[in-house]
PDB file of N, CA, C and O in Angstrom, chain B, residues numbered from 101:
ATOM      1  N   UNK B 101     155.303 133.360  12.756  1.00  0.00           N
ATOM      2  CA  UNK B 101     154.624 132.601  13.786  1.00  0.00           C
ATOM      3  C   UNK B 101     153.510 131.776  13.137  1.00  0.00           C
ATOM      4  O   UNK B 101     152.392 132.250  12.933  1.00  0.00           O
ATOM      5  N   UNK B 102     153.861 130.516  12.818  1.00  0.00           N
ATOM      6  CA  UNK B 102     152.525 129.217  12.463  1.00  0.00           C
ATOM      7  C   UNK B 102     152.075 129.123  13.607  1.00  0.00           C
ATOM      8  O   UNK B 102     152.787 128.907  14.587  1.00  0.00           O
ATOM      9  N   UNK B 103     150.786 129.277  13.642  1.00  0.00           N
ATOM     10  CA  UNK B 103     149.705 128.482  14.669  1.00  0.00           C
ATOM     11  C   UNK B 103     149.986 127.190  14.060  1.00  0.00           C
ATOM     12  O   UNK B 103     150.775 126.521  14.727  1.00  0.00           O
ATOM     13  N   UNK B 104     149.678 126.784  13.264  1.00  0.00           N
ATOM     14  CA  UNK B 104     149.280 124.789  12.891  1.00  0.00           C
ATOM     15  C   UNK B 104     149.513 124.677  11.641  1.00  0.00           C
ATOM     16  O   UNK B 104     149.252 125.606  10.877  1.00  0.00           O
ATOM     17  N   UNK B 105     149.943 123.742  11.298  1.00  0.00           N
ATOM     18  CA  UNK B 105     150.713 123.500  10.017  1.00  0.00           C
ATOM     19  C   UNK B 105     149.636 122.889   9.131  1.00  0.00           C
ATOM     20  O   UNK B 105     148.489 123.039   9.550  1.00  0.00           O
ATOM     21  N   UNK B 106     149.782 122.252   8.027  1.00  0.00           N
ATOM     22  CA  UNK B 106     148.234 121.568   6.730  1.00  0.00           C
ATOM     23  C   UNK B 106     148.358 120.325   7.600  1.00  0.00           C
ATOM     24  O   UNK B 106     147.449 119.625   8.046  1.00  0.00           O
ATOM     25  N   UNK B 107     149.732 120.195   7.755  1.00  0.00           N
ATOM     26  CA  UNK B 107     150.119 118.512   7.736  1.00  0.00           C
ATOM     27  C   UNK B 107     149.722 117.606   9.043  1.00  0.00           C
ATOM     28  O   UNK B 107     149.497 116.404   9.186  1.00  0.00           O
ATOM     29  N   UNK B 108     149.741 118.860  10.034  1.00  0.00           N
ATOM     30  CA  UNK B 108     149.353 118.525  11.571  1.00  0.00           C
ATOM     31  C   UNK B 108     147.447 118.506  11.016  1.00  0.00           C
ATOM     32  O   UNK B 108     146.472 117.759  10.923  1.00  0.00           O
ATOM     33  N   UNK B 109     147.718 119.348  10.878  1.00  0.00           N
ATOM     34  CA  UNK B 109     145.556 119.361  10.592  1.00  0.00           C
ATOM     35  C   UNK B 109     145.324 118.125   9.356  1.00  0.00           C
ATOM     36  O   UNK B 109     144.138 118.036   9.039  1.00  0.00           O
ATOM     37  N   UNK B 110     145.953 117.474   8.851  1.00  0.00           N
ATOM     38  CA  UNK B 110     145.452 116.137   8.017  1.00  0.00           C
ATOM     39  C   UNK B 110     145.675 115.194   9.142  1.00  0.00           C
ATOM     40  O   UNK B 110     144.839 114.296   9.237  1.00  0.00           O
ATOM     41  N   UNK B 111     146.605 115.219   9.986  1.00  0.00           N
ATOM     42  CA  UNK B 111     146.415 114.493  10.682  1.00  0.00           C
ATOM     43  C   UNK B 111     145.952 113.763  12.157  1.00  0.00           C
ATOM     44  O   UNK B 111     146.195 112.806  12.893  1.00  0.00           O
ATOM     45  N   UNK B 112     145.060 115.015  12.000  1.00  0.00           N
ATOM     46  CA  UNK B 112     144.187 114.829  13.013  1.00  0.00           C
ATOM     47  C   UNK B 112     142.338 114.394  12.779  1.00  0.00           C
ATOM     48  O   UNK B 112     141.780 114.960  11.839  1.00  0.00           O
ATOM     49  N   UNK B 113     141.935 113.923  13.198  1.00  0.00           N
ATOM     50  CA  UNK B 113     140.567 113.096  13.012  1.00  0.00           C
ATOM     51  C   UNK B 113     139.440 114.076  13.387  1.00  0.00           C
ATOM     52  O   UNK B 113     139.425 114.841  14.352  1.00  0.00           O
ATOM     53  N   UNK B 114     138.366 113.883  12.305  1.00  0.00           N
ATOM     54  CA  UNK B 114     137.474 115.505  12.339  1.00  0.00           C
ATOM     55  C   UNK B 114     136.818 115.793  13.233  1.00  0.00           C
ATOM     56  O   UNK B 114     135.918 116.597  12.991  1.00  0.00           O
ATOM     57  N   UNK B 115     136.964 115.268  14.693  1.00  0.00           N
ATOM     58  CA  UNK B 115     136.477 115.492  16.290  1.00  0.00           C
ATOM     59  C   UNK B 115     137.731 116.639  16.367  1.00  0.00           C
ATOM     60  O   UNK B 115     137.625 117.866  16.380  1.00  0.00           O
ATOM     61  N   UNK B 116     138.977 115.784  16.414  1.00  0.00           N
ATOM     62  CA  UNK B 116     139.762 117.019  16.493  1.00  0.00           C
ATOM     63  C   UNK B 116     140.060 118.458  15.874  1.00  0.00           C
ATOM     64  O   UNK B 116     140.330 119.457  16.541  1.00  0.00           O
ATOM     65  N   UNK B 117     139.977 118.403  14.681  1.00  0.00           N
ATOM     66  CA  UNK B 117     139.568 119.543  14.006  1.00  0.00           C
ATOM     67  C   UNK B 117     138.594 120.669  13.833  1.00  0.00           C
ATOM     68  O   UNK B 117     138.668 121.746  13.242  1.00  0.00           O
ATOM     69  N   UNK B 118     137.517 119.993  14.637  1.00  0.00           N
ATOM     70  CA  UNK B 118     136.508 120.555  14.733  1.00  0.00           C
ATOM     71  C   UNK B 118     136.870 121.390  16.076  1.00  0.00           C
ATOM     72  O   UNK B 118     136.790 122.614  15.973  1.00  0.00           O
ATOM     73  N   UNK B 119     137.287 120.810  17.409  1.00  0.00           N
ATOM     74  CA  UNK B 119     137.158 121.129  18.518  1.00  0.00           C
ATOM     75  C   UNK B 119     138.845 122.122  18.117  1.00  0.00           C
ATOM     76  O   UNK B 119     139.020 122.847  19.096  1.00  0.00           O
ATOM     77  N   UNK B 120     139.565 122.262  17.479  1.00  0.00           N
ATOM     78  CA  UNK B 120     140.797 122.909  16.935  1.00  0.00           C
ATOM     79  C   UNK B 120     140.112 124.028  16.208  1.00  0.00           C
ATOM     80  O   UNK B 120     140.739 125.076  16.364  1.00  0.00           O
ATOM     81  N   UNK B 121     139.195 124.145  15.574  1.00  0.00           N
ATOM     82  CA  UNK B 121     138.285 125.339  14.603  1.00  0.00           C
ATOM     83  C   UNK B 121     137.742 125.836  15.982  1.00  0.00           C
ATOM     84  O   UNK B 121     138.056 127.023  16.065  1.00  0.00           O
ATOM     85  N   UNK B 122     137.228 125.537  16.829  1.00  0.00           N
ATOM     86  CA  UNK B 122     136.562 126.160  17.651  1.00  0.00           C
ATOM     87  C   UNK B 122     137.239 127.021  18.628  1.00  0.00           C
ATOM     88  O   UNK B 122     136.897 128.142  19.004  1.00  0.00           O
ATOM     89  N   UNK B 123     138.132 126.402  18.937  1.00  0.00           N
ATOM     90  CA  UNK B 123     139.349 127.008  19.627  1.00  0.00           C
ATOM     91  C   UNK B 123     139.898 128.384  19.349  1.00  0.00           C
ATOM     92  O   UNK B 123     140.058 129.369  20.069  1.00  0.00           O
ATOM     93  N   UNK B 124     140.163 128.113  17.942  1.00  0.00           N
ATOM     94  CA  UNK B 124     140.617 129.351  17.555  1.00  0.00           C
ATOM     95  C   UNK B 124     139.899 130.066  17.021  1.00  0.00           C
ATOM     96  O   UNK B 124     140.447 130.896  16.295  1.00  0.00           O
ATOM     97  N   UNK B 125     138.853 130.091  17.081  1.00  0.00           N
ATOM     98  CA  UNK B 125     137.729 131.124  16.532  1.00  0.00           C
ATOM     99  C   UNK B 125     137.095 131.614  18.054  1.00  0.00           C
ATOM    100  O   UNK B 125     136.155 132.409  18.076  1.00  0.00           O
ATOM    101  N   UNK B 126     137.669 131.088  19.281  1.00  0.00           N
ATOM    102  CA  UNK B 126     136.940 131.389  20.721  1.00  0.00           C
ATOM    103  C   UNK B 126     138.383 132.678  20.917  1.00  0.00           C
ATOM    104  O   UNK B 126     138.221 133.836  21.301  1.00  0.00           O
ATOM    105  N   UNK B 127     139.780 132.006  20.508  1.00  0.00           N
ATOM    106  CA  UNK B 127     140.839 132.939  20.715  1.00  0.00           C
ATOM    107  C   UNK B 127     140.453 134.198  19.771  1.00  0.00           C
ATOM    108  O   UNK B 127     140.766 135.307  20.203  1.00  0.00           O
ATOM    109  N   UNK B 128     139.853 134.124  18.620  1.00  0.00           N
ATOM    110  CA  UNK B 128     140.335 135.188  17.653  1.00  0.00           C
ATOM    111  C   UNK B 128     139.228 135.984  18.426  1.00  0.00           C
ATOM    112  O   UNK B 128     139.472 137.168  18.656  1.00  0.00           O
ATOM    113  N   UNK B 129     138.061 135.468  18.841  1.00  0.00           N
ATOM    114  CA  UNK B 129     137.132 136.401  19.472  1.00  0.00           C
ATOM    115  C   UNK B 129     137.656 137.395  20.933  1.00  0.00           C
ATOM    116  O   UNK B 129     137.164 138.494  21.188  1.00  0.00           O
ATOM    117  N   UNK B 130     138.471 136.890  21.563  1.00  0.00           N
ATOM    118  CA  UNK B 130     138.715 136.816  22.880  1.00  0.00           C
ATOM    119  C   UNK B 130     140.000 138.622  22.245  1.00  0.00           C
ATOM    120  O   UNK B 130     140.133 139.538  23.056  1.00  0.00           O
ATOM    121  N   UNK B 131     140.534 138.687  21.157  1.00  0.00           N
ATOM    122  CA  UNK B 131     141.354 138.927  20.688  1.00  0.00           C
ATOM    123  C   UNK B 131     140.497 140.566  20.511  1.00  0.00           C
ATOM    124  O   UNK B 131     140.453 141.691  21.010  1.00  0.00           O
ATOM    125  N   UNK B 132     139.918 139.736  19.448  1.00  0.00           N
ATOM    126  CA  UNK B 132     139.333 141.805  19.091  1.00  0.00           C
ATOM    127  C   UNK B 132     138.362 141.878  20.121  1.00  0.00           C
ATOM    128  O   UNK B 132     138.549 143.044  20.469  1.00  0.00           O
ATOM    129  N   UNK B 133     136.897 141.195  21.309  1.00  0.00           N
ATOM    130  CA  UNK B 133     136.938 141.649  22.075  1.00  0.00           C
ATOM    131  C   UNK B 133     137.460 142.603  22.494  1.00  0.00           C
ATOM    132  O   UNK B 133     136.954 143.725  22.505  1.00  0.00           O
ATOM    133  N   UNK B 134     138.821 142.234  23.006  1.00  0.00           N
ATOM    134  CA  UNK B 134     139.744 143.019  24.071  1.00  0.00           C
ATOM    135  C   UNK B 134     140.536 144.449  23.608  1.00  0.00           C
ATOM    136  O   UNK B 134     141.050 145.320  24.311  1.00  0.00           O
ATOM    137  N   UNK B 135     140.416 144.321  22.062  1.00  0.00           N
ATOM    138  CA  UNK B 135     140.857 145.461  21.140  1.00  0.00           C
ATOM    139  C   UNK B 135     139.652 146.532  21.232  1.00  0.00           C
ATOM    140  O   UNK B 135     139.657 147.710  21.590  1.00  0.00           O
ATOM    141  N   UNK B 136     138.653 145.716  20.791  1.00  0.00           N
ATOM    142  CA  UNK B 136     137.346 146.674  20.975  1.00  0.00           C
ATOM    143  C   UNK B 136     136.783 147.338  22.082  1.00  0.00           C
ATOM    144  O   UNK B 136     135.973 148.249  21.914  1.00  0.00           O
ATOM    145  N   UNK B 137     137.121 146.981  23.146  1.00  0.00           N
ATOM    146  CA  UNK B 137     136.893 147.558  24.372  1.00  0.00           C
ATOM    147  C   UNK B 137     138.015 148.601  25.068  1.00  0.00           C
ATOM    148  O   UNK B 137     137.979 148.994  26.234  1.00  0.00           O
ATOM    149  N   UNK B 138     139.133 148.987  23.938  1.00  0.00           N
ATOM    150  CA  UNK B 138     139.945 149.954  24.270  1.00  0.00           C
ATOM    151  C   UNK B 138     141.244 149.857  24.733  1.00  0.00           C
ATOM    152  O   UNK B 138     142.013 150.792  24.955  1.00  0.00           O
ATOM    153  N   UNK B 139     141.568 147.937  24.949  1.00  0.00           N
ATOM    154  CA  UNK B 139     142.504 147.728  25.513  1.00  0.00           C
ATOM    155  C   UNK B 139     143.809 147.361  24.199  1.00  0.00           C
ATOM    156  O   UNK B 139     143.612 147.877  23.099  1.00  0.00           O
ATOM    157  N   UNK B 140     144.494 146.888  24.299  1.00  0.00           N
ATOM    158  CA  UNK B 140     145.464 146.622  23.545  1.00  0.00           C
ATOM    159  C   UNK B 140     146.040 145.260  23.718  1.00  0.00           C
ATOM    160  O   UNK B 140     145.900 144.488  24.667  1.00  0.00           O
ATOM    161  N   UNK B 141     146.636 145.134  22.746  1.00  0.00           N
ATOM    162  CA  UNK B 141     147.314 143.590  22.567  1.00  0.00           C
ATOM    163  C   UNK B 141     148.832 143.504  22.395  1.00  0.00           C
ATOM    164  O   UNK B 141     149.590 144.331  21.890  1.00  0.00           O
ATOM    165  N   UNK B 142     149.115 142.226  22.969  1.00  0.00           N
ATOM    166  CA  UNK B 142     150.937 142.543  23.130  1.00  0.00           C
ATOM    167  C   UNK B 142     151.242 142.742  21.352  1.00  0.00           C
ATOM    168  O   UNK B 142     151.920 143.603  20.791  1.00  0.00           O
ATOM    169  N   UNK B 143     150.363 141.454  20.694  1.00  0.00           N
ATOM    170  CA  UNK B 143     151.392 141.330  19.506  1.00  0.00           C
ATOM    171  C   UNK B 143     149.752 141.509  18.287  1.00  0.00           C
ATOM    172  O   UNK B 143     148.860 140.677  18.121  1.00  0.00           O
ATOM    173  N   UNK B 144     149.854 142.440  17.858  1.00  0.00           N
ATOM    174  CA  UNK B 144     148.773 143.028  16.931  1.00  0.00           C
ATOM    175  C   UNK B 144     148.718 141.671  15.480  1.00  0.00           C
ATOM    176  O   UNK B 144     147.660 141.295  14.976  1.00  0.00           O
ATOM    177  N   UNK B 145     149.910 141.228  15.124  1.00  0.00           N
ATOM    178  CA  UNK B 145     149.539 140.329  14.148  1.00  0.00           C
ATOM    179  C   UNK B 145     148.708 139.154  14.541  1.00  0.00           C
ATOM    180  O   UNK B 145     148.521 138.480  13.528  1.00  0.00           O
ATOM    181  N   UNK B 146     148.104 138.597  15.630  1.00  0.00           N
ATOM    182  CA  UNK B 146     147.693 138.015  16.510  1.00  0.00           C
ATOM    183  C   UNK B 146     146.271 137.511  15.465  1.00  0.00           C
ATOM    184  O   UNK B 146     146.116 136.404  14.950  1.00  0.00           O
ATOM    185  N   UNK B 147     145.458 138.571  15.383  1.00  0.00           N
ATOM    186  CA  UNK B 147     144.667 138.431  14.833  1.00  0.00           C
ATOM    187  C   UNK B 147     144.725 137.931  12.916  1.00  0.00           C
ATOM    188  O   UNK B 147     143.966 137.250  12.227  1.00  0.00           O
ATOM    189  N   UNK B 148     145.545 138.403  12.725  1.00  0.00           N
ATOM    190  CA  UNK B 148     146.174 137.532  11.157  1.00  0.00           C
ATOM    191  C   UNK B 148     145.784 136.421  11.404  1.00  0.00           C
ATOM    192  O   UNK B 148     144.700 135.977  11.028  1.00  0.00           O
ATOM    193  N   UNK B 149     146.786 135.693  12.207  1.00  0.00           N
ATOM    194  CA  UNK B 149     147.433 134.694  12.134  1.00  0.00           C
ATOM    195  C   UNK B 149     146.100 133.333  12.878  1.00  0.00           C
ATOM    196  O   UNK B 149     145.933 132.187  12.461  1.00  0.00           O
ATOM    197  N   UNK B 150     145.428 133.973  13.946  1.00  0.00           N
ATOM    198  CA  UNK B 150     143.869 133.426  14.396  1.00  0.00           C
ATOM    199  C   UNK B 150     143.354 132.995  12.834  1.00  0.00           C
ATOM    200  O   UNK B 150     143.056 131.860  12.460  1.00  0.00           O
ATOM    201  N   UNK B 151     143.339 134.265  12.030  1.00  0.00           N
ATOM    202  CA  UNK B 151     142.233 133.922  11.141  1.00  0.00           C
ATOM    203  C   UNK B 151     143.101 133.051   9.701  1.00  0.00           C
ATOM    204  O   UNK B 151     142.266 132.344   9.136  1.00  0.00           O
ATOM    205  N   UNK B 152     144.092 132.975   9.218  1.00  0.00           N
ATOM    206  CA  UNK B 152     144.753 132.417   9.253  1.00  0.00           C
ATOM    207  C   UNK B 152     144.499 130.653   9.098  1.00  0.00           C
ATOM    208  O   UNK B 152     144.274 129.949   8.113  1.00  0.00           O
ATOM    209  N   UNK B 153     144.638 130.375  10.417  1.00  0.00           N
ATOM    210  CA  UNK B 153     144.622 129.091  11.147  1.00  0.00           C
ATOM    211  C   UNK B 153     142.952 128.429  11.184  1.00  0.00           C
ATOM    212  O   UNK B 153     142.646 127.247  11.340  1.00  0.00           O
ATOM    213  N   UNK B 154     142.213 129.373  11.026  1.00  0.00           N
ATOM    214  CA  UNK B 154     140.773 129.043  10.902  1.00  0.00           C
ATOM    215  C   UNK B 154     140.709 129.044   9.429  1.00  0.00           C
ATOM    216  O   UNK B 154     139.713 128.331   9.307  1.00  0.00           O
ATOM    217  N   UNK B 155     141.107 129.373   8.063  1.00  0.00           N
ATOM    218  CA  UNK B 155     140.804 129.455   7.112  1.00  0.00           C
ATOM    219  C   UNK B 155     141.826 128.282   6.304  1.00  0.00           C
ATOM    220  O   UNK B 155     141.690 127.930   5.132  1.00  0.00           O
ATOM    221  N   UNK B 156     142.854 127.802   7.252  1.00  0.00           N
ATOM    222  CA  UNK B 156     143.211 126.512   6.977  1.00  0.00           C
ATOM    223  C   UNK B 156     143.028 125.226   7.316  1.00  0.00           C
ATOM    224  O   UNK B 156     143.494 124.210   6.801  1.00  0.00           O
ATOM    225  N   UNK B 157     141.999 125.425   8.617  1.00  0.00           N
ATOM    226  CA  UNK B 157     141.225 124.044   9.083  1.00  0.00           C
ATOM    227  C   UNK B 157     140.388 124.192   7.966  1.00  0.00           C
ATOM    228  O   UNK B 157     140.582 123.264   7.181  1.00  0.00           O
ATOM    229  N   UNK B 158     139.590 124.934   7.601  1.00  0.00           N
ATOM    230  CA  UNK B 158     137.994 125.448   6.795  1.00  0.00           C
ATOM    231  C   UNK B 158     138.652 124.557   5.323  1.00  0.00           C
ATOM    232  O   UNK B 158     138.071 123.567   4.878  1.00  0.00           O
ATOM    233  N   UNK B 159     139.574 124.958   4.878  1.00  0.00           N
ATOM    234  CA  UNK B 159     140.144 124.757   3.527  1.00  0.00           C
ATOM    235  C   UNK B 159     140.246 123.193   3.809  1.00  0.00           C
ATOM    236  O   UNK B 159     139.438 122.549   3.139  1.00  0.00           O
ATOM    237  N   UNK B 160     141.199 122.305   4.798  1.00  0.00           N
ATOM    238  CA  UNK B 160     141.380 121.045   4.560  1.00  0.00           C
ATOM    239  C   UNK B 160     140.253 120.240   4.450  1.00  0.00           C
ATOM    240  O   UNK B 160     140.155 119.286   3.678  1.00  0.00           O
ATOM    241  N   UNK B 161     138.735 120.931   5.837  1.00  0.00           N
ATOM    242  CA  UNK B 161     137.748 120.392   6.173  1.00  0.00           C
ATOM    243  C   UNK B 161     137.320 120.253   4.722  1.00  0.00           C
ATOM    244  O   UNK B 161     137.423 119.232   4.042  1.00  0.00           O
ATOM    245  N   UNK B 162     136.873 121.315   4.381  1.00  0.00           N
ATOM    246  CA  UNK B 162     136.146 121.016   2.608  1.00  0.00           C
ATOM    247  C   UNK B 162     136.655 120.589   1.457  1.00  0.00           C
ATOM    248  O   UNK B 162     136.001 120.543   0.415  1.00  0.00           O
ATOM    249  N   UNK B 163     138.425 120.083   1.619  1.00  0.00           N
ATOM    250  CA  UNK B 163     138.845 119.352   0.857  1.00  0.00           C
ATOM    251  C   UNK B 163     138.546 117.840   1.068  1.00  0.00           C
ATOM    252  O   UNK B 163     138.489 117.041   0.134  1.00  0.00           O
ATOM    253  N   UNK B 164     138.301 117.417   2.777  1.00  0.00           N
ATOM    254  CA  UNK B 164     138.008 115.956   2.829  1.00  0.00           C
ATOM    255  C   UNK B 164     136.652 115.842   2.933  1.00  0.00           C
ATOM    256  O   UNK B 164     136.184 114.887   3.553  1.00  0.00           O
ATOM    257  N   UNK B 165     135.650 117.000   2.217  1.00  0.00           N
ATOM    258  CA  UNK B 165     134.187 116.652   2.308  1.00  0.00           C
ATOM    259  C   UNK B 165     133.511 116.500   3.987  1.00  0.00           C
ATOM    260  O   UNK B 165     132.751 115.554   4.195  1.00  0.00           O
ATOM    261  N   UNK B 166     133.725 117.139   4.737  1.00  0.00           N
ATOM    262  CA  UNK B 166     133.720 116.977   6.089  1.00  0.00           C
ATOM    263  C   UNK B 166     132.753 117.915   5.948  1.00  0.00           C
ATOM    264  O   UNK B 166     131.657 117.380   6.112  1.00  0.00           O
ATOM    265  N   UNK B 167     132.666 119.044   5.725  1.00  0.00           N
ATOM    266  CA  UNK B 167     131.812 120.428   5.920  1.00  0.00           C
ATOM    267  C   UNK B 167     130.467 119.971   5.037  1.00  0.00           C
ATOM    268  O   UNK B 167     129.519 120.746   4.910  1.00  0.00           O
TER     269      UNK B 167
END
């Protein structure tokens, strides 16, 4: 399961990327939240794949000097 590919995140403009980093750092929260409070999650790799997707916006951002 890809959340977002390099190639989709180069080609998006760093408003979008930014508001795409935020996103999924609001999901990955929303994620263990709901773990931490005792409940459970359908699909446990969930959280991988959140962080993942945030550490490949992070990577392109500081390859185009954006950060």
């Amino acid at each position: 399961m890809v959340l977002i590919r390099p190639s989709e995140i180069r080609k998006m403009n760093k408003e979008q990327r930014i508001r795409k980093l935020e996103e999924f750092k609001q999901k990955l929260f929303n994620v263990k939240s709901e773990l931490a409070s005792g409940g459970s999650i359908q699909n446990p790799s969930q959280i991988q794949e959140y962080k993942k997707a945030i550490a490949k916006i992070l990577s392109i951002m500081t390859e185009l000097d954006e950060i």
